[in-house]
C-alpha positions in Angstrom: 76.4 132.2 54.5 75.4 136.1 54.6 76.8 139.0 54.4 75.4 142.8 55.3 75.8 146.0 53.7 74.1 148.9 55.7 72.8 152.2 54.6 71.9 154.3 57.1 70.7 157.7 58.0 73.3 160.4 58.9 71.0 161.7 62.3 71.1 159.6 65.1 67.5 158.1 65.5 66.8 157.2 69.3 66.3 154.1 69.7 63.7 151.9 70.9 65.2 151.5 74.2 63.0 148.6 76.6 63.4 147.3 79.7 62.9 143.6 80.6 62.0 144.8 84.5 59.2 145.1 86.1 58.7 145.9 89.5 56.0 143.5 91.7 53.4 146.3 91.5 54.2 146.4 88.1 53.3 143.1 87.5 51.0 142.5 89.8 48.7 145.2 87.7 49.1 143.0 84.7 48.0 139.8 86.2 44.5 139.9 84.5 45.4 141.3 81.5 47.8 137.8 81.3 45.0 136.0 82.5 42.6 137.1 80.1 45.1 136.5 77.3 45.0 132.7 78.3 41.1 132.6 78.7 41.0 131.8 82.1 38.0 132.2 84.1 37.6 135.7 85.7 38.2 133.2 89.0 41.5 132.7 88.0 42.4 136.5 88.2 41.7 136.7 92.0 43.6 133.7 92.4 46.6 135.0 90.3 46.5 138.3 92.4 46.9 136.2 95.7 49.5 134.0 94.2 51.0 137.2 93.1 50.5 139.1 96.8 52.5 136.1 97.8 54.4 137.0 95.2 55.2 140.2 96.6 56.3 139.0 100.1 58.5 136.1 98.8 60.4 138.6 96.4 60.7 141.1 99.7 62.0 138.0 101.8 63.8 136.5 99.0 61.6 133.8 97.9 61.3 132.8 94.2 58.8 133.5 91.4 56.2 130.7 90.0 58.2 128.2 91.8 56.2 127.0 94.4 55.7 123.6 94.3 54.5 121.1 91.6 50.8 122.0 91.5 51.7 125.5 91.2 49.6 127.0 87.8 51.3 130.8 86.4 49.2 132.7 85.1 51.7 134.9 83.3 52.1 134.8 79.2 54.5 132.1 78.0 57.6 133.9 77.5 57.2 135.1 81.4 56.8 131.7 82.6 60.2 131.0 80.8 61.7 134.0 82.4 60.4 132.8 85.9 62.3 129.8 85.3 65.6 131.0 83.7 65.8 134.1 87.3 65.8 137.4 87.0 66.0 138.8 83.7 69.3 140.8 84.1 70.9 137.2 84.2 70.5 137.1 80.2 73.5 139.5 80.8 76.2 138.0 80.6 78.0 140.3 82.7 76.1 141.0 85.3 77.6 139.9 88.4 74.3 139.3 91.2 72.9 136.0 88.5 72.5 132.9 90.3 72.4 129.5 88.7 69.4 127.4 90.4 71.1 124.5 92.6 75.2 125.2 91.8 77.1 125.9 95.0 75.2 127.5 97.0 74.2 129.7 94.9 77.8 131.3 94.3 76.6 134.3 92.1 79.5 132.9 89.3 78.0 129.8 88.6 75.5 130.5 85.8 74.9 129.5 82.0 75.4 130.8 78.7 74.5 130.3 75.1 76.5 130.7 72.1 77.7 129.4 68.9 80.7 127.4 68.7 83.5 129.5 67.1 86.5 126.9 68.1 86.4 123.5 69.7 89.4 121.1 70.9 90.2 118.7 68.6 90.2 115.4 71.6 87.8 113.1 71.2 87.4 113.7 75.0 86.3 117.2 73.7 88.5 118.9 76.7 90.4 121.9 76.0 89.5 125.5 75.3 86.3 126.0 73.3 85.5 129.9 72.2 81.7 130.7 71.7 80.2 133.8 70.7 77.3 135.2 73.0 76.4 137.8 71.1 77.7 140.8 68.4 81.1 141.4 68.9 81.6 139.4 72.2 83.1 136.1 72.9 83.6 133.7 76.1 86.1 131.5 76.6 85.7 128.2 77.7 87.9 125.4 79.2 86.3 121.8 79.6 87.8 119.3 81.7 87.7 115.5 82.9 85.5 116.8 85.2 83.0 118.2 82.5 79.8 116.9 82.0 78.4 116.0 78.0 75.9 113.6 77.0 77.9 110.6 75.7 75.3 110.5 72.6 76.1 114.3 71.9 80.1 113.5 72.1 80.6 113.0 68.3 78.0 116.0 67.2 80.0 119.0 68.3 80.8 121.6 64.8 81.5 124.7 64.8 78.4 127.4 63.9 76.2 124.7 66.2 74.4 126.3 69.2 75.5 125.0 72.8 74.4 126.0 76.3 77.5 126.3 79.0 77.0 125.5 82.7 79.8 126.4 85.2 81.8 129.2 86.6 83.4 132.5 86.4 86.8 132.4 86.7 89.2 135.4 88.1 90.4 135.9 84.0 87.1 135.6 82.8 86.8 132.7 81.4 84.5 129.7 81.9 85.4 126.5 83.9 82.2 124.3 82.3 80.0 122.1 84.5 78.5 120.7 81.2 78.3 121.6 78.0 75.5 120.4 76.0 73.7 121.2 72.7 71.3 123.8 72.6 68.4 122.4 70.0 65.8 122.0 73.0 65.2 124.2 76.4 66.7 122.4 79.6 64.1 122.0 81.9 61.3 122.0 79.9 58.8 119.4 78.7 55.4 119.9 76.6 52.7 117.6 77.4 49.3 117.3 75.7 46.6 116.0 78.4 43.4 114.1 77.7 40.1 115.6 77.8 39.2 115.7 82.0 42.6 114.9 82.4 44.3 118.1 84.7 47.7 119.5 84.5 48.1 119.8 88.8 47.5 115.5 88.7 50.7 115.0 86.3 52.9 117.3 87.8 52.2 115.8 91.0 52.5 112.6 90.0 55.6 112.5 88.2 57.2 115.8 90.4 57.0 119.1 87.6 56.0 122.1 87.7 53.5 123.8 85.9 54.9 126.9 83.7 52.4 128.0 81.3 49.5 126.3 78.8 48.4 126.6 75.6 44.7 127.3 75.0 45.3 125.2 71.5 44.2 121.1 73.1 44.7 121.5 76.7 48.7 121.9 75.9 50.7 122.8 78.6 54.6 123.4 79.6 56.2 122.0 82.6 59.2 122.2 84.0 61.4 119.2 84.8 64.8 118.1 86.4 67.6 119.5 84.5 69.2 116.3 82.6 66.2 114.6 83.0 64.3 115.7 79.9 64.1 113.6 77.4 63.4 110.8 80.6 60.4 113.0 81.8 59.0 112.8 78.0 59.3 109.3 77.9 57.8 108.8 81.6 54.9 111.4 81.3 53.7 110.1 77.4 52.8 106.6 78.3 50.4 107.9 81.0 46.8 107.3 80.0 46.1 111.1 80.6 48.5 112.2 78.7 48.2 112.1 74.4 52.1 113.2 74.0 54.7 114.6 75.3 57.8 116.0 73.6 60.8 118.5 74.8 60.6 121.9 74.0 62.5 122.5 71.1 64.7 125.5 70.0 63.8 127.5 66.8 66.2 130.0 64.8 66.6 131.9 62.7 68.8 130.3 59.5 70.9 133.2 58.6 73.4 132.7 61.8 76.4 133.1 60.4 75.0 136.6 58.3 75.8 139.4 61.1 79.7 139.9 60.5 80.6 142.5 57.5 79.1 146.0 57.8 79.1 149.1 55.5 78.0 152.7 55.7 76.3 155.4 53.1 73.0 157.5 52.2 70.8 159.5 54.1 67.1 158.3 52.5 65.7 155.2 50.6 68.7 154.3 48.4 67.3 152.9 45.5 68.8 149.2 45.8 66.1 148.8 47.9 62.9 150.2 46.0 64.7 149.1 42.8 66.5 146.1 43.1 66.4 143.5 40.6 64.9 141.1 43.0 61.8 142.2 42.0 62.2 142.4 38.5 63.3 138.9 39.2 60.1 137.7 40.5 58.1 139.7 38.1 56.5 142.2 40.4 54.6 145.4 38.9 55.4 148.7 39.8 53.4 150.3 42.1 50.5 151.2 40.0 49.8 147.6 39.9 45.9 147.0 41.2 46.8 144.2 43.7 48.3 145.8 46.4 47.7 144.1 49.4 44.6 145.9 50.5 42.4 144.4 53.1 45.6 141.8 54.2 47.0 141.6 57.4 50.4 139.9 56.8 51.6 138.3 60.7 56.1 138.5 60.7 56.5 135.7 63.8 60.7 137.1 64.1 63.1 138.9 66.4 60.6 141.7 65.8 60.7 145.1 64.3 62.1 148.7 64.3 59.0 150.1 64.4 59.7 154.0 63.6 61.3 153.0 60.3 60.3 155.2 57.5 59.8 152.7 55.7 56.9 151.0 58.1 54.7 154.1 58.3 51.0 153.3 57.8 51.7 150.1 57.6 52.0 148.1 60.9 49.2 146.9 62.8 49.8 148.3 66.6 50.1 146.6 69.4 51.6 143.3 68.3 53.0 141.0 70.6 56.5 139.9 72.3 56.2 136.4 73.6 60.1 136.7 74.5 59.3 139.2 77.1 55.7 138.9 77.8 54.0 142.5 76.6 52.7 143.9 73.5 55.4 146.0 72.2 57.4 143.5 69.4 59.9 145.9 68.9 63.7 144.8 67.8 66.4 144.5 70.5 69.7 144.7 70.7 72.2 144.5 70.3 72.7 140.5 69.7 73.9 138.3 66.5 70.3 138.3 65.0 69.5 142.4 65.4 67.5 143.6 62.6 66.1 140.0 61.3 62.6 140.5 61.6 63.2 144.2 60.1 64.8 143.3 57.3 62.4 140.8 56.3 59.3 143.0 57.1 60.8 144.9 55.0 60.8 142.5 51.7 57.1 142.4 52.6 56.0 146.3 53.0 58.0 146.6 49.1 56.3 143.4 48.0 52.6 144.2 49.1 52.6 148.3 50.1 49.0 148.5 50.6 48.8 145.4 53.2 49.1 145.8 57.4 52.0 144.2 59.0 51.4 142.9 62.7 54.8 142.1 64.2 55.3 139.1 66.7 58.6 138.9 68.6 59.1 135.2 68.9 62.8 135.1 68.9 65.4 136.8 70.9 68.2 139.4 70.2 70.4 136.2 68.6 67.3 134.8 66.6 66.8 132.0 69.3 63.2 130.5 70.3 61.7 127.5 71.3 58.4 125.5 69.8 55.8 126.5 72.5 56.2 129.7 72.4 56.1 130.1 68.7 53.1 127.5 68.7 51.7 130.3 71.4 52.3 132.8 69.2 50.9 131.3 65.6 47.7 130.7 67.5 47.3 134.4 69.2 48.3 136.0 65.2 45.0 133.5 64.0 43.0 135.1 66.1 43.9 138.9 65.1 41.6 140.4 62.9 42.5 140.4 58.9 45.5 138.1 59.6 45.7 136.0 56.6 48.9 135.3 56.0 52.0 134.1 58.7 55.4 134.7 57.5 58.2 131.7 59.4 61.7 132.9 58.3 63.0 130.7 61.1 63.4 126.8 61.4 64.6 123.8 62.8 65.5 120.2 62.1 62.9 119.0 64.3 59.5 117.3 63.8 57.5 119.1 67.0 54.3 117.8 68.0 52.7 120.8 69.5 53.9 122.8 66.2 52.8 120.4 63.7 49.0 120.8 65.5 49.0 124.2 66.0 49.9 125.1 62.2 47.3 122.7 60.8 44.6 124.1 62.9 46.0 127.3 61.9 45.8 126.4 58.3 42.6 125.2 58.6 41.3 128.7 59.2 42.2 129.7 55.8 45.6 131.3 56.8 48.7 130.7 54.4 51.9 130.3 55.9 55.2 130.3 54.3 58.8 128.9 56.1 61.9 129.3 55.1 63.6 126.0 54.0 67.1 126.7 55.8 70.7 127.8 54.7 72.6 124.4 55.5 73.2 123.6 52.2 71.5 120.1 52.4 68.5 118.2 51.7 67.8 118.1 55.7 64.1 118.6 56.5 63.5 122.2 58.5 60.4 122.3 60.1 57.7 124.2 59.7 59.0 124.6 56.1 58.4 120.7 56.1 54.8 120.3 57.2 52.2 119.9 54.6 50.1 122.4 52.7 53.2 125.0 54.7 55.0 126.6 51.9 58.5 126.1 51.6 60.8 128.1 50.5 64.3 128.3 49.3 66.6 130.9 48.0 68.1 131.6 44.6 70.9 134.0 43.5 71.4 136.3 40.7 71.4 134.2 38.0 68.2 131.6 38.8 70.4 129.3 40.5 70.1 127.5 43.9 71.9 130.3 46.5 75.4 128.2 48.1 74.3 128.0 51.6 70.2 127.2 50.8 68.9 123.9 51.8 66.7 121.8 48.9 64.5 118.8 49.0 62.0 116.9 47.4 58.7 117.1 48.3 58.8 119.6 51.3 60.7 122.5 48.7 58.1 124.4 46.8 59.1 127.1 46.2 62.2 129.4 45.1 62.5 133.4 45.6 65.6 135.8 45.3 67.5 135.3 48.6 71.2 136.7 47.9 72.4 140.5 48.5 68.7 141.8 49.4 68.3 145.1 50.2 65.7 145.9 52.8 65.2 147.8 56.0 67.4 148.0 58.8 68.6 148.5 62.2 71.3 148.3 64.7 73.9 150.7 67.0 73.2 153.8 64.9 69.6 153.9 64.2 67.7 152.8 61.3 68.4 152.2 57.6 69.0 149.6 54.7 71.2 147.0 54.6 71.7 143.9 52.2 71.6 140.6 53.6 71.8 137.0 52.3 69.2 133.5 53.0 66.3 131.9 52.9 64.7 134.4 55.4 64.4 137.1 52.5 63.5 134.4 49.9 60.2 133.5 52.4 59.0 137.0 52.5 59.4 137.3 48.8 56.7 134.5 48.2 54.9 136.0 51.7 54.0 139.0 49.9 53.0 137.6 46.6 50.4 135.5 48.9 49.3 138.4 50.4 48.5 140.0 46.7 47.2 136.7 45.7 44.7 136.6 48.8 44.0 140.2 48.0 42.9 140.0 44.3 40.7 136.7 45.3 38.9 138.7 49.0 37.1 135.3 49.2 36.2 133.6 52.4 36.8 131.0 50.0 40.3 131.2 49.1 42.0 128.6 50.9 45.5 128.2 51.4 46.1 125.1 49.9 45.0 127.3 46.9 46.8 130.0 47.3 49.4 127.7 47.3 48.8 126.3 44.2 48.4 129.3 42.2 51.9 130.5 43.3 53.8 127.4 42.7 51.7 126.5 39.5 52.4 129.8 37.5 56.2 129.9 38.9 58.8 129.7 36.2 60.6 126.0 35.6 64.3 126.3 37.0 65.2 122.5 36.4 67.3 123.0 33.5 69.2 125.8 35.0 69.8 123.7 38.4 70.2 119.7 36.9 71.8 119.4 40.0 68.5 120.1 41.7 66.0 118.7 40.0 62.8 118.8 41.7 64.1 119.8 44.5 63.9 123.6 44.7 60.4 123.8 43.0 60.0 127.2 40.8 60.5 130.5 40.4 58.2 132.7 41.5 56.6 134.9 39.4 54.1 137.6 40.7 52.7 138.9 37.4 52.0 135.5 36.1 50.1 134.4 39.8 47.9 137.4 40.0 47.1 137.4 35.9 45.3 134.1 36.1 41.5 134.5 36.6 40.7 130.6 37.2 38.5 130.1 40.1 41.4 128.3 42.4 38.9 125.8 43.0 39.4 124.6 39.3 43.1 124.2 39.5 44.9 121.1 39.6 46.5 119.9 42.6 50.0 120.3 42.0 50.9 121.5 45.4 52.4 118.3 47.5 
């Protein structure tokens, strides 16, 4: 569905280079900063510093972390509560030879998990055989399933190749896989979020039905627990007809769309090339040059992604510092890599510091080095971007099929605060509902080629498509093994922070406290251009074209407009 062309520099940049590691002093120090960021009573700090001295002697005698028993509350971020679930964090490796999957043999340090997407599968209906997945850039695992293999009989037929899967089992002398169970990857295993009742308390359900509390969401006393492996959707369907509980749901995976846009590379130039500053994408959307008085000013645009390269040249002055990295639990949202979705959140920043120069861009790393996520912890993060200074405007290039609870809730409040936020429709090629992209008064977007017609791979739909923005061969900012530079890259990802930037020119020409984003929305997809009679395959489906000029020229009051917005 997407191809890349870098351009990079010819010096060797250093890179960003992170450590997921902490050592229990480490973290001990950050306890009440983690508190804090969950706005837990000062209380809660001494008690998250004893949990944590215990901490200390149960890592020294080889206990576990934020495991303790069901009542247990951690009072880490979300994205460490995951970690304390998944081990230690050198077991995202997958070569690193000390991991030990919870409750398989013993512990045998080769029975673990992975993740990938299929790249072969057998053709049985019994689904055993040799399977090839790739784990990240340039690195595949082989599989072999057999009798003995465990699959859920309602996934059996739903197997294709591109689709996600998570892989129990063991390391074998050739190193290859011998699977335990292989199982879809479109929710965490282990994981369930529950909504309680007011005076209901998280330490009564996870005693009463045997989970473990993980994390919680300020957002309507929402809270993660972790469940029997296997037993997740059953927990959910125990847990929500409790009286003290309002709904329960599993923890869905998000992605990114553009998975299958990280194979074909290319090399060049030493500064901006000028596909990037002046590439007909923007003539295509109708955007001024730069002397044009709507620049962003006063904006602070929030890119929820795999993160970004920070010391790009391209991002100086213009990123709002610290962000946040729900995926490893600090404040630095720097990229990481290397993994098949490296650069994402780059590139698409990228789109939006060309599209709105004058605006600040506060980075969230919500997704991982391969573009994966889950629904709490990007629900965590839309909330904490709402309550950042300036933040008017959320850009979503990621997506799934769907409907989450907790996310539909936390984007409406969010909404309700006046922010815009625009999602990326998807690049399946079909009429199948992504979500957020499909929740109302969210913009949706899709992507278009060259010539105003629907892109190949981009998804379309009535009623949840809005929207359409340039989304083939972009050129924007980049990053991977070499440093930083420009590459071109194909989806709905760079459609969405096409129309995020016009929104944040739109909100900065009307400053209002009353601007709302229901308007905002309206003014983009009410001055777009028609594109039904070039797409009669697509008729209001893909909504219109945007056009800048002609959405920052009208003076209206937006409270005058008609509601042609869903």
């Amino acid at each position: 569905m997407g191809k890349q062309k870098i351009m990079i520099q010819n010096q060797i940049v250093p890179m960003n280079v992170r450590t997921h590691h902490a050592n229990p002093q480490d973290r001990i120090a950050k306890v009440c900063l983690r508190a804090g960021r969950f706005r837990l009573p000062i209380v809660a700090c001494f008690v998250a510093l004893l949990l944590n001295g215990a901490l200390l002697l149960g890592m020294i005698g080889g206990g576990s972390w934020g495991r303790s028993g069901s009542d247990s509350i951690f009072f880490g971020g979300p994205g460490r509560a995951q970690a304390a679930m998944a081990g230690d964090d050198d077991c995202n490796d997958d070569w690193h030879e000390d991991c030990e999957d919870e409750g398989g043999d013993n512990g045998d340090p080769r029975n673990r998990k992975w993740e990938g997407a299929i790249i072969s599968l057998p053709v049985s209906p019994t689904l055993t055989g040799t399977w090839i997945i790739s784990i990240s850039k340039n690195e595949r695992l082989t599989v072999t399933a057999t009798i003995d293999t465990r699959f859920k009989e309602k996934e059996r037929a739903d197997f294709v190749v591109g689709q996600w899967i998570e892989v129990k089992g063991r390391r074998q002398a050739d190193g290859s896989i011998l699977a335990e169970r292989i199982r879809i990857d479109d929710y965490e295993a282990g994981e369930i979020v529950v909504r309680l009742a007011e005076g209901s308390t998280a330490a009564d359900i996870a005693e009463r039905y045997g989970l473990t509390t993980t994390a919680l969401l300020t957002t309507a006393n929402i809270y993660l627990f972790a469940t029997a492996e296997d037993d997740e959707q059953a927990s959910v369907d125990e847990v929500k007809d409790d009286p003290a509980v309002i709904w329960a749901e599993v923890n869905y995976v998000q992605s990114v769309p553009e998975e299958d846009g990280y194979k074909t590379w290319g090399w060049g130039g030493i500064s901006e090339p000028e596909e990037y500053a002046g590439q007909s994408a923007f003539q295509q959307v109708r955007l001024k040059p730069a002397g044009w008085s709507y620049r962003g000013e006063g904006v602070v645009v929030a890119v929820l992604d795999t993160g970004v390269y920070t010391p790009h040249e391209q991002f100086k002055g213009k990123l709002l510092l610290p962000g946040l990295d729900v995926i490893s639990d600090d404040d630095d949202p720097s990229e990481i890599g290397p993994g098949l979705a490296w650069g994402h959140g780059t590139h698409v920043a990228g789109v939006i510091a060309a599209m709105a120069p004058a605006a600040k861009i506060l980075p969230v790393r919500v997704l991982d080095e391969n573009g994966r996520g889950n629904t709490f912890l990007l629900a965590y993060a839309i909330e904490w971007a709402s309550q950042q200074p300036g933040v008017k405007v959320i850009n979503l290039s990621l997506g799934t099929e769907f409907d989450s609870v907790i996310l539909r809730s936390v984007i409406a409040e969010t909404m309700a605060q006046g922010i815009v936020i625009v999602a990326a429709a998807g690049n399946n090629g079909s009429e199948q509902i992504q979500y957020p992209a499909g929740y109302p008064d969210v913009i949706g977007v899709t992507a278009l080629d060259h010539g105003m017609h629907k892109a190949t791979f981009a998804n379309f739909g009535e009623g949840w498509v809005d929207i359409a923005a340039p989304g083939v061969g972009i050129m924007s900012t980049m990053v991977n093994e070499q440093g930083p530079g420009y590459a071109t890259w194909s989806g709905t990802s760079m459609a969405t922070a096409f129309v995020s930037g016009a929104a944040v020119l739109v909100m900065g020409k009307m400053h209002t406290e009353a601007t709302t984003p229901l308007g905002v929305a309206n003014q983009l997809v009410a001055t777009g251009l028609e594109l039904d009679s070039l797409n009669p395959d697509y008729q209001g489906k893909i909504g219109r074209l945007l056009d800048v000029s002609a959405a920052l020229d009208v003076t209206d009051l937006l409270m005058f407009m008609p509601q042609v917005f869903r």
